[in-house]
C-alpha positions as CSV (number, residue, x, y, z in Angstrom):
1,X,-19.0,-23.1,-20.2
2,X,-15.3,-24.6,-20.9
3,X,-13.0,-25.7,-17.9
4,X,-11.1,-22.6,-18.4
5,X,-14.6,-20.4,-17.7
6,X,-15.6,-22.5,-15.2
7,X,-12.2,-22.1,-13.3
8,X,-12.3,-18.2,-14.0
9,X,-15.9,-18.2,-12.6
10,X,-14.8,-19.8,-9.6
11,X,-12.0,-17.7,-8.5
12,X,-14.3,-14.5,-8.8
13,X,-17.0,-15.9,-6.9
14,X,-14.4,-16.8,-4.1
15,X,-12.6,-13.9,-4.4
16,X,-15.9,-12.3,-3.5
17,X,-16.8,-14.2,-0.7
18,X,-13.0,-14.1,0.7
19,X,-13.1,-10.6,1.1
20,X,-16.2,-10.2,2.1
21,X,-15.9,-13.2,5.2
22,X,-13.0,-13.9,5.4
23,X,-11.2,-17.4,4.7
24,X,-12.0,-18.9,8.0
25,X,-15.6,-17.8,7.2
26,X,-16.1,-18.6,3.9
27,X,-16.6,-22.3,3.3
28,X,-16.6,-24.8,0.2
29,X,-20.4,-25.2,0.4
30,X,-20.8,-21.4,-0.5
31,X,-18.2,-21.0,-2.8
32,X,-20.0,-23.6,-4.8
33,X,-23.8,-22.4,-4.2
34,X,-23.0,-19.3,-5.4
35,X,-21.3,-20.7,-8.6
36,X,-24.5,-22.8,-9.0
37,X,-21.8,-25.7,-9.4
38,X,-21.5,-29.1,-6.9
39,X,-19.3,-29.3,-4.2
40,X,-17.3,-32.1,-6.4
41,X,-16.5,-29.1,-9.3
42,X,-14.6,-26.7,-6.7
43,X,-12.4,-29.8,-5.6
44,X,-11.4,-30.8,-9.1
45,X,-10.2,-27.4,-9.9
46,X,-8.8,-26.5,-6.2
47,X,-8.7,-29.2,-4.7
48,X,-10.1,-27.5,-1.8
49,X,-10.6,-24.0,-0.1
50,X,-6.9,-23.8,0.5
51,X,-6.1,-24.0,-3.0
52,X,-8.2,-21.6,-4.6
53,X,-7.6,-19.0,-1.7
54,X,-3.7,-20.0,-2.6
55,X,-4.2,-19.1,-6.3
56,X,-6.5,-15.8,-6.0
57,X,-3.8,-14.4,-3.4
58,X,-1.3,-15.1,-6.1
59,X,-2.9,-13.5,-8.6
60,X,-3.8,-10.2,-6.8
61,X,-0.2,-10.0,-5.1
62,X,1.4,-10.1,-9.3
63,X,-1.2,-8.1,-10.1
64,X,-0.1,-5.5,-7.5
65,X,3.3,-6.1,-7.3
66,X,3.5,-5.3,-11.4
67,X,1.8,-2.7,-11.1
68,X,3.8,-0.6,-8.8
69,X,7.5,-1.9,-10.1
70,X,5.7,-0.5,-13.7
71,X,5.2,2.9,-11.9
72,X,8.8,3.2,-10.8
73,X,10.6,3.3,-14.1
74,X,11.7,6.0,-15.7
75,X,11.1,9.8,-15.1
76,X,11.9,12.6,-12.2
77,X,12.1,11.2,-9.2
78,X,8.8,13.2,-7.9
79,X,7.2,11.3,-11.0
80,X,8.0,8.2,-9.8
81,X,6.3,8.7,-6.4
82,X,3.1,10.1,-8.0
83,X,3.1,7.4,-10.6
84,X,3.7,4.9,-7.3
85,X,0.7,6.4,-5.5
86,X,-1.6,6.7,-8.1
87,X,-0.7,2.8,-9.1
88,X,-1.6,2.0,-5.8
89,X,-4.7,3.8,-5.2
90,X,-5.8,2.7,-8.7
91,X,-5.5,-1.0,-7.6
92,X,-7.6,-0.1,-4.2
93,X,-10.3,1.1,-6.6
94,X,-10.3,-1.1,-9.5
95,X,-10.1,-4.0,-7.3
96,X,-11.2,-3.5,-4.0
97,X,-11.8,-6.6,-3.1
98,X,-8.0,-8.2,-4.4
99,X,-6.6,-5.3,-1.7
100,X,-9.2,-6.3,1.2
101,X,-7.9,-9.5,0.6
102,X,-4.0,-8.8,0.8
103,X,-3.9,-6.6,3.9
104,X,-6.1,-9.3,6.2
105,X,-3.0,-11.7,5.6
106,X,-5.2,-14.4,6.4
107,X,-1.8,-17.2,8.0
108,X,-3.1,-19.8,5.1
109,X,-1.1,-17.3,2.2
110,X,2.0,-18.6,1.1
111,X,5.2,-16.5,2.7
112,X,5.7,-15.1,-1.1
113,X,2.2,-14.0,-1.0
114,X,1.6,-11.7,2.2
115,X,0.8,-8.1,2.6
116,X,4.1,-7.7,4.2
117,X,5.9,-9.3,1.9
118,X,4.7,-7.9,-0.7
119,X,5.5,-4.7,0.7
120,X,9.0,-5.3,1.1
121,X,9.4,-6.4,-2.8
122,X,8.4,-2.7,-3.6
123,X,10.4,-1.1,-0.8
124,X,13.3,-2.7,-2.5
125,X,12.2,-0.8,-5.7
126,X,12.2,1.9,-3.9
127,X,15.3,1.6,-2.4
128,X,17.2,1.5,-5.4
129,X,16.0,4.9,-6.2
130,X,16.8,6.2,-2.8
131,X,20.1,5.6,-2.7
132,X,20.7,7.2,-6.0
133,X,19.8,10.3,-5.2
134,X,21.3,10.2,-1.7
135,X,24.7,9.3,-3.5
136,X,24.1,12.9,-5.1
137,X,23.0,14.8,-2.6
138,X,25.6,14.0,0.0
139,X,23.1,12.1,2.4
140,X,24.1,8.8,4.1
141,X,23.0,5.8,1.6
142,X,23.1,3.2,4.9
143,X,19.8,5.1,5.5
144,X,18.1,4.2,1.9
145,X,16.4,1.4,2.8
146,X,15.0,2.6,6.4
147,X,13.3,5.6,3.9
148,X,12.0,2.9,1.4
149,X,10.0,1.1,4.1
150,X,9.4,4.8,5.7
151,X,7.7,5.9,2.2
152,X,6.2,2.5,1.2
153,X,4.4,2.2,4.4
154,X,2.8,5.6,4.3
155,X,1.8,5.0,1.1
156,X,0.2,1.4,1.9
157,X,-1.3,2.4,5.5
158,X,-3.6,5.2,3.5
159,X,-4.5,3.0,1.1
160,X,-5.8,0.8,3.4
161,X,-7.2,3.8,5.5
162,X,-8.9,4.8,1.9
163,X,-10.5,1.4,0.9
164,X,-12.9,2.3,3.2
165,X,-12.8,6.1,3.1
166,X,-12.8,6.4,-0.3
167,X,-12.8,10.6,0.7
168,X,-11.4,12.7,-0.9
169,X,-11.1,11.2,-4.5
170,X,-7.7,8.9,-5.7
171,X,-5.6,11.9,-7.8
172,X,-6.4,14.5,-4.2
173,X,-5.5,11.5,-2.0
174,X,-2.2,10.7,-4.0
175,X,-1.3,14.2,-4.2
176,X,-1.8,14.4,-0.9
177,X,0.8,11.7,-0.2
178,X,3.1,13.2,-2.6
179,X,3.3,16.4,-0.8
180,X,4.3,15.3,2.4
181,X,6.9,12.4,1.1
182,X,8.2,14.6,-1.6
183,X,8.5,18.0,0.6
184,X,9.8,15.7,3.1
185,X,12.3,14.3,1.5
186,X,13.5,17.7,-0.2
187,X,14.2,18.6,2.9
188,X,16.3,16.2,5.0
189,X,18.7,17.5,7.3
190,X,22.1,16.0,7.0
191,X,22.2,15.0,10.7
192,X,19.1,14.7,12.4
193,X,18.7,15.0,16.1
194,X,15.7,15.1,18.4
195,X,15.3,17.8,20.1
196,X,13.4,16.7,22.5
197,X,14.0,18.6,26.1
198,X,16.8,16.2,27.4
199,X,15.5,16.8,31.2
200,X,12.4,15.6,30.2
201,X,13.1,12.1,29.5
């Protein structure tokens, strides 16, 4: 096996064992056993548990974070949101284990590499859109990013509800999602109010 496989082999194996314990529960010691490597191999690649939880967290948060920018390029707005959740949901499946990862945002990640943060990156996407079509329909485009962070965080809160769910299937699921943001959105009032009963409060 050549450094390069044994490296690879090594950040699946972790990856594993991060999202199945947890990095407070996951120890050097078992990282290596179940490699079938010493101790001694996982520190000259790593350095330690910190460093190879450092690079796997790197490499799933690019991993997601291309992956939805790619889905928001290009096409009807309504496109962009199904393209969005289906990216998302796609990632949940294909690598469930990456996501479990991400949204325990164990405090050892980097600050470029949390769930949160993460989500912010794409709310900014998404708040480029936003305002765009605010600008032409004559809503308030102060309000764009409050809606980014609205949308993105509906979107992210059922995926995580869905990595264990996995009911109903990801297309259902993401069409789902698109119903209520896009039927939502289509129909904004210009200037909300609650109408809540004022002699309630």
């Amino acid at each position: 096996m050549t450094g390069t496989e044994r490296r690879q082999q090594l950040l699946d194996v972790a990856k594993a064992l991060f999202a199945e314990k947890g990095f407070d529960g996951t120890s050097i010691e078992e990282i290596a056993h179940r490699a079938n490597v010493s101790k001694p191999v996982v520190y000259e690649h790593f350095g330690g548990k910190e460093g190879i939880y450092a690079v796997v967290v790197d490499r799933e948060t690019h991993a997601l974070l291309d992956r939805m920018v790619s889905s928001l390029h290009g096409g009807h707005p309504r496109l962009m949101l199904e393209q969005a959740a289906v990216a998302l949901l796609g990632y949940v499946e294909e690598s469930h284990d990456g996501f479990r990862i991400l949204v325990r945002d164990s405090p050892v990640a980097s600050t470029t590499g949390t769930f949160s943060t993460l989500l912010n990156d794409i709310a900014s996407q998404v708040e480029h859109i936003l305002a765009n079509q605010f600008a032409a329909r004559g809503y308030d485009v102060k309000l764009a990013p409050m809606y980014a962070q609205a949308l993105v965080g509906m979107v992210a809160l059922t995926g995580q509800w869905w990595l264990d769910a996995r009911k109903p299937k990801r297309d259902e699921v993401a069409a789902q999602l698109v119903n209520l943001a896009w039927n939502g959105l289509s129909h904004l009032e210009q200037k909300p109010a609650l109408r809540l009963d004022t002699d309630a409060r």
